[in-house]
N, C-alpha and C positions, 0 to 999 in steps of 0.2 A: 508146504504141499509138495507133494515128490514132482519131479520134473518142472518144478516152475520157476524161470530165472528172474521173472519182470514181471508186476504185474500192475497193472491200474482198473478200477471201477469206475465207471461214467453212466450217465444216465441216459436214456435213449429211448424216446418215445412213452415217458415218466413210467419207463422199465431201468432195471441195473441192469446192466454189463459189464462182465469182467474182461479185461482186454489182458492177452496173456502171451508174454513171449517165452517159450520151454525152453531150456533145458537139454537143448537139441545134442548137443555130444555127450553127456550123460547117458541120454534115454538110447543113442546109437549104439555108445559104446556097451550099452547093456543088452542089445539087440532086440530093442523096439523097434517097429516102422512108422511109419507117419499115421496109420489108421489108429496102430495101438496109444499113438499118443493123444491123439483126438479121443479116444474111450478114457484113458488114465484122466484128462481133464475135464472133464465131463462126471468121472468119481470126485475128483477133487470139489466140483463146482456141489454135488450132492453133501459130500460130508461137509463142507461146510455150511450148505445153508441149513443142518440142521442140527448147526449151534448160535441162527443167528435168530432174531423174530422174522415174522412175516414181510416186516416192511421192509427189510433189509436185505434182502434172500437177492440172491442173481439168479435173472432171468434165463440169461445165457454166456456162453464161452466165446469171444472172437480170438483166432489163435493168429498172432501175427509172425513173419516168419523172418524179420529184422529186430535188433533192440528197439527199445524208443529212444526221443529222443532224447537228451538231458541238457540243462542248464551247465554251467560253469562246477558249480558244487553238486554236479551228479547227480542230482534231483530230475524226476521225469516233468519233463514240459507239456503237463496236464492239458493244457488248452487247445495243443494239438489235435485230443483224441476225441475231444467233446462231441463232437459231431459224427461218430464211429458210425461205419456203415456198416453194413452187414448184419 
């Protein structure tokens, strides 16, 4: 997905959420602003949910504006986000 460096899906009020950290010097350095990044993800969140089924589809986009976090082996520390607000 263009602009997306990080991302994880968590469940949130038995909705998906896709939790997404961009891409933020790419999309600069191409002379997006922060509005155009929030519309580019928001297409991304479209085009893919309609290559997933229904039950699968995300709800919505939280854009976070730090990495996450990561274990030792650079795996994202899922357990963190579980409780994603917004």
């Amino acid at each position: 997905m263009p602009y997306v460096a990080e991302s994880v899906v968590v469940q949130q009020n038995e909705r998906l959420v896709g939790l997404v950290y961009p891409d933020f010097e790419d999309a600069f350095a191409n002379g997006l602003e922060a509005k155009d990044i929030e519309r580019i993800m928001e297409e991304n969140r479209t085009t893919l949910n309609a290559t997933l089924p229904a039950y699968s589809q995300i709800a919505k986009i939280k854009i976070y504006s730090e990495e996450f976090e990561k274990t030792p082996k650079k795996s994202i520390k899922r357990f963190l986000y579980m409780e994603a607000k917004g």
